[in-house]
mmCIF file of the N, C-alpha and C atoms, coordinates in Angstrom:
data_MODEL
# 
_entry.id   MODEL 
# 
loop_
_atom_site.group_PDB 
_atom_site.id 
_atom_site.type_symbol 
_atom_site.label_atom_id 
_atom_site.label_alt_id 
_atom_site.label_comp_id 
_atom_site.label_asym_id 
_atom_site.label_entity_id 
_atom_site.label_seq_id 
_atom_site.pdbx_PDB_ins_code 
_atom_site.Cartn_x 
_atom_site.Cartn_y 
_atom_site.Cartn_z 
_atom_site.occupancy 
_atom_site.B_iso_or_equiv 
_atom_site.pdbx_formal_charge 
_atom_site.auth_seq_id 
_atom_site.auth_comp_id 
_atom_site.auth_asym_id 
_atom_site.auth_atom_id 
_atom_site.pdbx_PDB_model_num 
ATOM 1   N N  . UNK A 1 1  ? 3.031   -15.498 27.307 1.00 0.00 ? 1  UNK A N  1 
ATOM 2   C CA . UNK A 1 1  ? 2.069   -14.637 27.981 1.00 0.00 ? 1  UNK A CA 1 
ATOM 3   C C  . UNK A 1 1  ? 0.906   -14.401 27.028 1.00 0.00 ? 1  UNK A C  1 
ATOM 4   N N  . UNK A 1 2  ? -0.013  -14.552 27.266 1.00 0.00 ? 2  UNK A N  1 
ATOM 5   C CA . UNK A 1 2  ? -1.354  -14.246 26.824 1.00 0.00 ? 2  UNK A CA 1 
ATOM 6   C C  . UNK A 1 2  ? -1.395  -12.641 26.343 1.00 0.00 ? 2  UNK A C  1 
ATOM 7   N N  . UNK A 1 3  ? -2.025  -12.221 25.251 1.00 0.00 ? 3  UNK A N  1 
ATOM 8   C CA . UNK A 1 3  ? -1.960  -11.469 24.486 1.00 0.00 ? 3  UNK A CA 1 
ATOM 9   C C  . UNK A 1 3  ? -3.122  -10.182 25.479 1.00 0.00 ? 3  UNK A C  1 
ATOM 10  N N  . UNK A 1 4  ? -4.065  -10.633 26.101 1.00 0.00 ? 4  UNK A N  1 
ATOM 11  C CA . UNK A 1 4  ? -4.585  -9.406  27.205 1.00 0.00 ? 4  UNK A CA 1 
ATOM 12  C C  . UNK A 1 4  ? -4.272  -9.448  28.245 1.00 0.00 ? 4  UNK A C  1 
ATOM 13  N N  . UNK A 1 5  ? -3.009  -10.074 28.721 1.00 0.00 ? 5  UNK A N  1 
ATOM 14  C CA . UNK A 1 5  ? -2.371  -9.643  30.155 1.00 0.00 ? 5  UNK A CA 1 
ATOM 15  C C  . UNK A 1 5  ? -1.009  -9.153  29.780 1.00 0.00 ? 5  UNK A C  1 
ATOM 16  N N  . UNK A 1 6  ? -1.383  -7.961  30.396 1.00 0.00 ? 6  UNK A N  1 
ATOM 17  C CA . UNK A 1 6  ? -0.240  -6.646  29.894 1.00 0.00 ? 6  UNK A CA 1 
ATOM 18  C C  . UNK A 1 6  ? 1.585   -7.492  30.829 1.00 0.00 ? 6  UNK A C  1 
ATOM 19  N N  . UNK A 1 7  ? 2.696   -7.271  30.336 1.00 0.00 ? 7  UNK A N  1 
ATOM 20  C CA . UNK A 1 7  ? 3.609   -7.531  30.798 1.00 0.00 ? 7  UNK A CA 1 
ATOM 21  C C  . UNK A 1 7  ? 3.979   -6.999  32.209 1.00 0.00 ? 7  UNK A C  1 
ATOM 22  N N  . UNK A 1 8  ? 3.983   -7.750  33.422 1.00 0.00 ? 8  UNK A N  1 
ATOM 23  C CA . UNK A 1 8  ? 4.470   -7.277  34.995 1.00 0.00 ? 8  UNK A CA 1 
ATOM 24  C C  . UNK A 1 8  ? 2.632   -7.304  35.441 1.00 0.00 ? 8  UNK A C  1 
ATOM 25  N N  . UNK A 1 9  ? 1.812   -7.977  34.837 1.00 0.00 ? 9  UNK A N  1 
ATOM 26  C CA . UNK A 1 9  ? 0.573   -8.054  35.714 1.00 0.00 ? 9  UNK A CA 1 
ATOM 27  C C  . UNK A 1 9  ? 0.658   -8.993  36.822 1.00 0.00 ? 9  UNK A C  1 
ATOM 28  N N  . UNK A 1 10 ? 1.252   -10.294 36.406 1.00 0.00 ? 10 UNK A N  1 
ATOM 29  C CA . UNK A 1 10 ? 1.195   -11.348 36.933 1.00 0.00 ? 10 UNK A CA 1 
ATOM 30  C C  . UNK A 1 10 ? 2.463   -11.525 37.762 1.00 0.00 ? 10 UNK A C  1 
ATOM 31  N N  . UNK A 1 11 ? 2.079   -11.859 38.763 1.00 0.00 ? 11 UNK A N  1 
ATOM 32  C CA . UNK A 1 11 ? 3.184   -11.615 40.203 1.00 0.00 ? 11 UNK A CA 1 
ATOM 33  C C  . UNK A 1 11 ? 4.370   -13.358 39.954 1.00 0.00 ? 11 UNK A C  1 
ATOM 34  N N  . UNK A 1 12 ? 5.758   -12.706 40.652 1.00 0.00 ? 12 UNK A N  1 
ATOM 35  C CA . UNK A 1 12 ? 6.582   -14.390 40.336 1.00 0.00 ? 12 UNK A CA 1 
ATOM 36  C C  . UNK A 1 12 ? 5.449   -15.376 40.957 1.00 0.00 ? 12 UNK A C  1 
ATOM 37  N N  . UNK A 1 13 ? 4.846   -15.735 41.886 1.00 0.00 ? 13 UNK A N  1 
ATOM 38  C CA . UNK A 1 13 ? 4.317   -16.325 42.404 1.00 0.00 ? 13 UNK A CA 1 
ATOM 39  C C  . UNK A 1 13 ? 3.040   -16.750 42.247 1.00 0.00 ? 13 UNK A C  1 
ATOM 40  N N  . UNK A 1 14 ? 2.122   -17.714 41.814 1.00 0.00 ? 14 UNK A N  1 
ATOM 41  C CA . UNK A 1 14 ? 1.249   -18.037 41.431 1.00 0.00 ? 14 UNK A CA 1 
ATOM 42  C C  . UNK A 1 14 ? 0.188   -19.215 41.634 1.00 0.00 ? 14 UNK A C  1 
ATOM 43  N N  . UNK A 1 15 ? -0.766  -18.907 42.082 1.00 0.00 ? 15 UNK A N  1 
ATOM 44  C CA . UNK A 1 15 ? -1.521  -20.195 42.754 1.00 0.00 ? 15 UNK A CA 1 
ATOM 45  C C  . UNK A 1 15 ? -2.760  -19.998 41.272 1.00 0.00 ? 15 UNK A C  1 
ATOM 46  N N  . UNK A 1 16 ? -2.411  -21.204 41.182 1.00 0.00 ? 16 UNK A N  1 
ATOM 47  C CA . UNK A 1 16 ? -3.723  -22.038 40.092 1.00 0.00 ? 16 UNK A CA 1 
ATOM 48  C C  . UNK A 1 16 ? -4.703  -22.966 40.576 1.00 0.00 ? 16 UNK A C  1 
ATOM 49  N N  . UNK A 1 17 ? -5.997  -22.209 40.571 1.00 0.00 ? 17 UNK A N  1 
ATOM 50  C CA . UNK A 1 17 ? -6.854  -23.278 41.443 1.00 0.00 ? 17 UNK A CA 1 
ATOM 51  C C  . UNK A 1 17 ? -7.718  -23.767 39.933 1.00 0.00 ? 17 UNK A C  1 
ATOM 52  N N  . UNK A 1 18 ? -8.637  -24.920 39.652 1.00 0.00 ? 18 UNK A N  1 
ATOM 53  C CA . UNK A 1 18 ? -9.682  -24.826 38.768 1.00 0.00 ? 18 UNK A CA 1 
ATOM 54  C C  . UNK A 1 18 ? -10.112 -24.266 38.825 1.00 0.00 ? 18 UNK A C  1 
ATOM 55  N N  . UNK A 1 19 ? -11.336 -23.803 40.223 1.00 0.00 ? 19 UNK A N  1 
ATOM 56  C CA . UNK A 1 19 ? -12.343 -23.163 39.815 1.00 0.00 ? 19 UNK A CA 1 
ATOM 57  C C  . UNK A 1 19 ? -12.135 -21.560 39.817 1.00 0.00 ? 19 UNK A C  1 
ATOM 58  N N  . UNK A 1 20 ? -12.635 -20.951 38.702 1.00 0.00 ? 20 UNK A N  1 
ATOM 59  C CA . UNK A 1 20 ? -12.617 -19.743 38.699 1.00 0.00 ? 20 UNK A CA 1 
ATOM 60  C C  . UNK A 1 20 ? -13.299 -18.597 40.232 1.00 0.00 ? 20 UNK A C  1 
ATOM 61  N N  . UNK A 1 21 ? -14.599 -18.980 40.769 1.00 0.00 ? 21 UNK A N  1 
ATOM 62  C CA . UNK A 1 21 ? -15.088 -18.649 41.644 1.00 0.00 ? 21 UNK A CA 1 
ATOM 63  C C  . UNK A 1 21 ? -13.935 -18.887 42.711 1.00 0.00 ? 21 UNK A C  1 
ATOM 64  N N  . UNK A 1 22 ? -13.518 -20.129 43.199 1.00 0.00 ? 22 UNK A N  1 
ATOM 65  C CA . UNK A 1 22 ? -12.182 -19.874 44.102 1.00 0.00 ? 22 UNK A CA 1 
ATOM 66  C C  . UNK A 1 22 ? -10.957 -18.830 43.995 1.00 0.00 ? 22 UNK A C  1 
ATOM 67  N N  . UNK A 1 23 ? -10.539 -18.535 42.673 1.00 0.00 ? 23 UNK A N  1 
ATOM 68  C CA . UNK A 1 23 ? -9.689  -17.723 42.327 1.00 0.00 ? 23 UNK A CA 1 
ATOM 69  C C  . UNK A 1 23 ? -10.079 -15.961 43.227 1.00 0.00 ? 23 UNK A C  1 
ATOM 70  N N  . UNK A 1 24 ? -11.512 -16.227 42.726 1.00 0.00 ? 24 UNK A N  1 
ATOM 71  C CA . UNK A 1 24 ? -12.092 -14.923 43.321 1.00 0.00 ? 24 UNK A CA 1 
ATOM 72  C C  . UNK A 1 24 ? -11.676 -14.844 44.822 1.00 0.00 ? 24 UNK A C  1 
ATOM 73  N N  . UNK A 1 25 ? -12.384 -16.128 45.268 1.00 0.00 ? 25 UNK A N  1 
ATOM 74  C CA . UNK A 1 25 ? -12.672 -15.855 47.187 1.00 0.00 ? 25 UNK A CA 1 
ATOM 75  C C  . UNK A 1 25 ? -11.296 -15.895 47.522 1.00 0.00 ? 25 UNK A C  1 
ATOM 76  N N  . UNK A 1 26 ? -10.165 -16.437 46.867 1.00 0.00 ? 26 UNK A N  1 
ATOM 77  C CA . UNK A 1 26 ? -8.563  -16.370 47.601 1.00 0.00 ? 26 UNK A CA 1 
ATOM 78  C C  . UNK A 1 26 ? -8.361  -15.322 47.233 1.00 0.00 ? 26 UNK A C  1 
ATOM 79  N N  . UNK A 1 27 ? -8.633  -14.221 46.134 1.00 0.00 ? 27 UNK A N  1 
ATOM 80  C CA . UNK A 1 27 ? -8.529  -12.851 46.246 1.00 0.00 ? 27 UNK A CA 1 
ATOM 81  C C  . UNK A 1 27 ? -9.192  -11.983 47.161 1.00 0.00 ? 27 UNK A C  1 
ATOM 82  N N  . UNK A 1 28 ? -10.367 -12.333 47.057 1.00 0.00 ? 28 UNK A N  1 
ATOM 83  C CA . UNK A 1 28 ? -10.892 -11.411 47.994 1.00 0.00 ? 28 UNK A CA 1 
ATOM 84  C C  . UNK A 1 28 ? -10.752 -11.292 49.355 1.00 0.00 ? 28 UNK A C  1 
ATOM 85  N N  . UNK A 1 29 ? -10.317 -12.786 50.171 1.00 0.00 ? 29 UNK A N  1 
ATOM 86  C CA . UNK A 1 29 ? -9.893  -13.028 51.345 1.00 0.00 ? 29 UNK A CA 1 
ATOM 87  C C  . UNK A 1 29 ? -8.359  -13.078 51.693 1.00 0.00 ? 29 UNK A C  1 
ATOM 88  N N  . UNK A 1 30 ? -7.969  -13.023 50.881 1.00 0.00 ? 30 UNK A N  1 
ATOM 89  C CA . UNK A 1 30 ? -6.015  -13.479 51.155 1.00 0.00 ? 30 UNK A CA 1 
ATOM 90  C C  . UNK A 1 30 ? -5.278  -12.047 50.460 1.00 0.00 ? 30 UNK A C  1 
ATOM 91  N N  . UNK A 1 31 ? -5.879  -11.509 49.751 1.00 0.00 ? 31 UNK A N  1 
ATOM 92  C CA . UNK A 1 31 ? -4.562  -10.637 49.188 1.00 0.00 ? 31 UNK A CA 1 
ATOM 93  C C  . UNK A 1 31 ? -5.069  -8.899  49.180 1.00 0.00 ? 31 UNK A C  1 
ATOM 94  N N  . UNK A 1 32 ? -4.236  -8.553  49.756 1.00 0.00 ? 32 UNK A N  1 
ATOM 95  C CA . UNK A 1 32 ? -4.651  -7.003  49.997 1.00 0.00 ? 32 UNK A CA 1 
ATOM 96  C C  . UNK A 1 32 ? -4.140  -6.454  48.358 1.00 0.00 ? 32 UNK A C  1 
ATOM 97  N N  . UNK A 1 33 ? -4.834  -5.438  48.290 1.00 0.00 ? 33 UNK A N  1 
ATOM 98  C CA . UNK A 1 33 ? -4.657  -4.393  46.887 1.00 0.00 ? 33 UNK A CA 1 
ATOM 99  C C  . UNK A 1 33 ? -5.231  -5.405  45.590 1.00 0.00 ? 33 UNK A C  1 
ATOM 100 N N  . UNK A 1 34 ? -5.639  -6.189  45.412 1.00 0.00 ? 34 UNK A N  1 
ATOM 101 C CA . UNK A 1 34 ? -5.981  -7.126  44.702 1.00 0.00 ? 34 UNK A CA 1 
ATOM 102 C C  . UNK A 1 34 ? -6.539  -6.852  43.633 1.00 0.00 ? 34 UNK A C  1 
ATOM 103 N N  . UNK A 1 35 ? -6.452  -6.763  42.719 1.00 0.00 ? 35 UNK A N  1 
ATOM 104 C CA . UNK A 1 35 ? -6.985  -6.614  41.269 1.00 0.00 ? 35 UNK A CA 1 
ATOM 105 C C  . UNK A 1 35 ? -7.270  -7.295  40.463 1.00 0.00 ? 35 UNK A C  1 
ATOM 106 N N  . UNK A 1 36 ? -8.109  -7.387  39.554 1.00 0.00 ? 36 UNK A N  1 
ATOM 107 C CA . UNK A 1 36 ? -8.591  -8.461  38.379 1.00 0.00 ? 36 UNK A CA 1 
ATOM 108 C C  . UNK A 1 36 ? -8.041  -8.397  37.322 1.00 0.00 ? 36 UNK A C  1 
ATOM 109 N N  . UNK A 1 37 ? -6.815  -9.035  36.552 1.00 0.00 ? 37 UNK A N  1 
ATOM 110 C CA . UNK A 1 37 ? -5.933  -8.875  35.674 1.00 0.00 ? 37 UNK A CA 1 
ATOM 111 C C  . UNK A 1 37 ? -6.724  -9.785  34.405 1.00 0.00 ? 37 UNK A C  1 
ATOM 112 N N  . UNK A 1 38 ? -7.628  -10.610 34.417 1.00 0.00 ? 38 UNK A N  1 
ATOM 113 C CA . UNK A 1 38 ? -7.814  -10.980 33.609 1.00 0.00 ? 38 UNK A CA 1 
ATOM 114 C C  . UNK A 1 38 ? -9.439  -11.909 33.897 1.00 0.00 ? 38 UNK A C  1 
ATOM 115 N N  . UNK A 1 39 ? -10.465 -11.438 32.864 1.00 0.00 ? 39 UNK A N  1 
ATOM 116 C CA . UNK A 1 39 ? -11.706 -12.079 32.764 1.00 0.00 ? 39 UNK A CA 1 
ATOM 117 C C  . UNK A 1 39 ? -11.750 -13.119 31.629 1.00 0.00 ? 39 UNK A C  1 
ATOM 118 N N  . UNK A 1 40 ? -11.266 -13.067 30.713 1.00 0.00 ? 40 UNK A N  1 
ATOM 119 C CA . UNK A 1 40 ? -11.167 -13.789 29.627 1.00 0.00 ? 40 UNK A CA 1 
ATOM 120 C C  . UNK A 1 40 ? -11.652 -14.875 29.556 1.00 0.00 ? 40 UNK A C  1 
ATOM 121 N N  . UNK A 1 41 ? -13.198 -14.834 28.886 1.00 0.00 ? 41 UNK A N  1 
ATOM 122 C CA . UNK A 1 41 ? -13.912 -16.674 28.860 1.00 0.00 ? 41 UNK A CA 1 
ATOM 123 C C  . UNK A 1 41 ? -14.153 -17.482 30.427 1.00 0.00 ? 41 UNK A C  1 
ATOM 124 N N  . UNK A 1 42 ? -14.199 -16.058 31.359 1.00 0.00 ? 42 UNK A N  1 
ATOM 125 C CA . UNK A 1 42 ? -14.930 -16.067 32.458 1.00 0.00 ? 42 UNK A CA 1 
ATOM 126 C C  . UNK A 1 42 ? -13.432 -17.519 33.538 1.00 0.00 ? 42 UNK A C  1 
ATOM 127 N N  . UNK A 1 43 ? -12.526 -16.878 33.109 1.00 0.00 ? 43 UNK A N  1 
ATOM 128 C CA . UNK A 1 43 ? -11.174 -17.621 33.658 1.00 0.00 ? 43 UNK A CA 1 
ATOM 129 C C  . UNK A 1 43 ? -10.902 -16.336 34.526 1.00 0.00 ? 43 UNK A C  1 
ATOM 130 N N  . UNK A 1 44 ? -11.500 -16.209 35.763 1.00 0.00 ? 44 UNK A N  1 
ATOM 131 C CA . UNK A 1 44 ? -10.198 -15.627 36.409 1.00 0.00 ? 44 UNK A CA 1 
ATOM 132 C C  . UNK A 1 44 ? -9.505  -15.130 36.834 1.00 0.00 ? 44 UNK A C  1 
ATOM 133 N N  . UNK A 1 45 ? -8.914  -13.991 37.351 1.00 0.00 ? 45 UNK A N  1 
ATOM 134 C CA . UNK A 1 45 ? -7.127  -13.751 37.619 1.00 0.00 ? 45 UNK A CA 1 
ATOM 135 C C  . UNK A 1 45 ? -7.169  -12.668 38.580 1.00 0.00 ? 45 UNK A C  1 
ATOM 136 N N  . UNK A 1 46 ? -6.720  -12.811 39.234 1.00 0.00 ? 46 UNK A N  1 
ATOM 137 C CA . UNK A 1 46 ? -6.204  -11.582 40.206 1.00 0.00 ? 46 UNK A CA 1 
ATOM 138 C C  . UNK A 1 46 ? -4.722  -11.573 40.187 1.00 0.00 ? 46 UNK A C  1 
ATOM 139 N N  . UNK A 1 47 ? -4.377  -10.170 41.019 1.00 0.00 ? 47 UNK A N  1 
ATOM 140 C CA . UNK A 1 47 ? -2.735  -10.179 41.475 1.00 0.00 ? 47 UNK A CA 1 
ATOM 141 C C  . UNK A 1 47 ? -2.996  -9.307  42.500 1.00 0.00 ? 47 UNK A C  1 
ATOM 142 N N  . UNK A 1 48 ? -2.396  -9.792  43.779 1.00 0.00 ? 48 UNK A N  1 
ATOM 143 C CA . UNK A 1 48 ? -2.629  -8.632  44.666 1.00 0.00 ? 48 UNK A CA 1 
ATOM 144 C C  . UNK A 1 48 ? -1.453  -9.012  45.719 1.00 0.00 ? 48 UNK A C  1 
ATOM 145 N N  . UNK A 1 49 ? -1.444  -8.535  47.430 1.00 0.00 ? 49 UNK A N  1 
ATOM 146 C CA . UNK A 1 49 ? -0.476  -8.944  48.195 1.00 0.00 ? 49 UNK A CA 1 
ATOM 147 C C  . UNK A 1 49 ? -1.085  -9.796  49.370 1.00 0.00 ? 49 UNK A C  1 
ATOM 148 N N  . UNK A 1 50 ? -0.063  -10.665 49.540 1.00 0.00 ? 50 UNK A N  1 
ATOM 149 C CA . UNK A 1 50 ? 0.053   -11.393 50.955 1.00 0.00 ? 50 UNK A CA 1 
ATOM 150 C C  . UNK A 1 50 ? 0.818   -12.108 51.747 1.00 0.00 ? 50 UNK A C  1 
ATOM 151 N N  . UNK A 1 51 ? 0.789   -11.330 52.565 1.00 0.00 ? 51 UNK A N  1 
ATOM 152 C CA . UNK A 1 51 ? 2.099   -10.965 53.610 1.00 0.00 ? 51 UNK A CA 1 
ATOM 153 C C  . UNK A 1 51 ? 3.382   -10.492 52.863 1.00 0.00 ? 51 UNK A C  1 
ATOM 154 N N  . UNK A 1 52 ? 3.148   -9.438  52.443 1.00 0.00 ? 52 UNK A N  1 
ATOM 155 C CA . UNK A 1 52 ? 4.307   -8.451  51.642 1.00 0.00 ? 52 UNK A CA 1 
ATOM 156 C C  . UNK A 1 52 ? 4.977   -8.909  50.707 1.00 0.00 ? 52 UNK A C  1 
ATOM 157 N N  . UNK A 1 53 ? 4.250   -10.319 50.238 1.00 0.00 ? 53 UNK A N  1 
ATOM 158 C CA . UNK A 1 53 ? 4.674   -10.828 48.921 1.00 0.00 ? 53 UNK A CA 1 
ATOM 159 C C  . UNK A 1 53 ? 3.517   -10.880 47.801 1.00 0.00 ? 53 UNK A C  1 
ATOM 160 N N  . UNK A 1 54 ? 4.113   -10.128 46.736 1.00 0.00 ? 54 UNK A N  1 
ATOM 161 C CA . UNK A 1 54 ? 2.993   -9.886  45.244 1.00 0.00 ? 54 UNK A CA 1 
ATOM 162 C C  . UNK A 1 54 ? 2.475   -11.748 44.956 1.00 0.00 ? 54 UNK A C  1 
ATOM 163 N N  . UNK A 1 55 ? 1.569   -12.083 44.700 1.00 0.00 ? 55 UNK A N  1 
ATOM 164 C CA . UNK A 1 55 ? 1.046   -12.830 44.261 1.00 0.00 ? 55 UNK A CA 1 
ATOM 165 C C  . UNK A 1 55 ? -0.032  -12.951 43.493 1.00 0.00 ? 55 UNK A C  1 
ATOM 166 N N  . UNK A 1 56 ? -0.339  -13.986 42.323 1.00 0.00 ? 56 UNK A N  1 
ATOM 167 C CA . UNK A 1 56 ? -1.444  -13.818 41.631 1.00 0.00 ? 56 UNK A CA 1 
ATOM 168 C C  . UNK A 1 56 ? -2.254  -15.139 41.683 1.00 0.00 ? 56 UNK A C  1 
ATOM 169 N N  . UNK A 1 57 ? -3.290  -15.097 41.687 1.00 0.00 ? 57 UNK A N  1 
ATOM 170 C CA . UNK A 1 57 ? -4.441  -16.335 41.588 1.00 0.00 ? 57 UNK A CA 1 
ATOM 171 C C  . UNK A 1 57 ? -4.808  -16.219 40.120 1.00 0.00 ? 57 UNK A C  1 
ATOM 172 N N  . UNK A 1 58 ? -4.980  -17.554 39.449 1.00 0.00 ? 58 UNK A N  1 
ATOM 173 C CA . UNK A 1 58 ? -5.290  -17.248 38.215 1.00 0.00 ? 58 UNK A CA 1 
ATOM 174 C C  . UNK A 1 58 ? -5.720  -18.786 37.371 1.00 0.00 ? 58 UNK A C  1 
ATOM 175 N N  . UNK A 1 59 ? -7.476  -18.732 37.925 1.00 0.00 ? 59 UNK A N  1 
ATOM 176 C CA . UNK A 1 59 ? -7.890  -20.361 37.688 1.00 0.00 ? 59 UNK A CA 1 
ATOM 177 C C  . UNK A 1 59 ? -7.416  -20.818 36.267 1.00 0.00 ? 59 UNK A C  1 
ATOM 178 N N  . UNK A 1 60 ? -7.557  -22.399 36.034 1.00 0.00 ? 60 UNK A N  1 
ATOM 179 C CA . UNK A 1 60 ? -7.165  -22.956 34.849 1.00 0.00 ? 60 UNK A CA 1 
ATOM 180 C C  . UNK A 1 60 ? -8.360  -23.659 34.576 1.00 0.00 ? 60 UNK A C  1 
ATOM 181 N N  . UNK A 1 61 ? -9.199  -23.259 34.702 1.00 0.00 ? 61 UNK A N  1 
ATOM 182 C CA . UNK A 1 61 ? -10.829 -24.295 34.348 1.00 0.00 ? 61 UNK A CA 1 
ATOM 183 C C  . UNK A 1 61 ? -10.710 -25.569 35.314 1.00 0.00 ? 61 UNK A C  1 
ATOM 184 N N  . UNK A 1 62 ? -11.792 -26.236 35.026 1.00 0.00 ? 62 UNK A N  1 
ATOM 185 C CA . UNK A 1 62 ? -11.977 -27.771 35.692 1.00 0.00 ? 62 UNK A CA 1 
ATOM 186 C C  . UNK A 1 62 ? -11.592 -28.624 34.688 1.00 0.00 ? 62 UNK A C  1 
ATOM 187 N N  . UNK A 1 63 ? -10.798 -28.472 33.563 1.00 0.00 ? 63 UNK A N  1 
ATOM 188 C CA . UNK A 1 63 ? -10.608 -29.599 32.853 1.00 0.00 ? 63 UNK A CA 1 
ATOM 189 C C  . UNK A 1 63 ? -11.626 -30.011 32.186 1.00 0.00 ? 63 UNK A C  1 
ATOM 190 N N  . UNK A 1 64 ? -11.107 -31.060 30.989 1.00 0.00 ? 64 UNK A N  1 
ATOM 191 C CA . UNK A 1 64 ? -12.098 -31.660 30.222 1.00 0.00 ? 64 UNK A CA 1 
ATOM 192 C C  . UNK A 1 64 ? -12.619 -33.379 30.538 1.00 0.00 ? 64 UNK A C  1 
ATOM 193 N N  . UNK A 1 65 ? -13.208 -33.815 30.258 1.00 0.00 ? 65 UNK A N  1 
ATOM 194 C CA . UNK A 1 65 ? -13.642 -34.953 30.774 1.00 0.00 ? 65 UNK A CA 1 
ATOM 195 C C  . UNK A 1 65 ? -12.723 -36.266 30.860 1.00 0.00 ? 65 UNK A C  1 
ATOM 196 N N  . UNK A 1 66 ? -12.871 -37.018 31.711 1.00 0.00 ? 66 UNK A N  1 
ATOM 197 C CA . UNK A 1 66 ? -11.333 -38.172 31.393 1.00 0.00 ? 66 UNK A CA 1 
ATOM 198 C C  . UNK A 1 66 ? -11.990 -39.624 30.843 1.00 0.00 ? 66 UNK A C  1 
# 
């Protein structure tokens, strides 16, 4: 666990999108009570509910070049 996300932020369940901006709009549209658990280097994170299950969004960047 990452040293600024406090222990029980992050829900069992977890969708990892790249882009950080998506992370946002599946929070803001999909999960009621939703909170921002983590900004860190502009990565990111919510945890909130949907359909009475805790879940967290929490982008992983776009990767580095291949």
């Amino acid at each position: 666990m990452s040293f600024h996300i406090a222990a029980g932020e992050v829900a069992p369940v977890v969708l990892a999108p790249g882009d950080p901006l998506r992370a946002k709009l599946v929070a803001e549209r999909f999960l009621s009570e939703s909170r921002l658990i983590t900004d860190v280097r502009n990565i990111l994170g919510y945890t909130g509910i949907y359909k009475g299950v805790e879940i967290s969004v929490i982008a992983t960047g776009m990767g580095g070049p291949s």
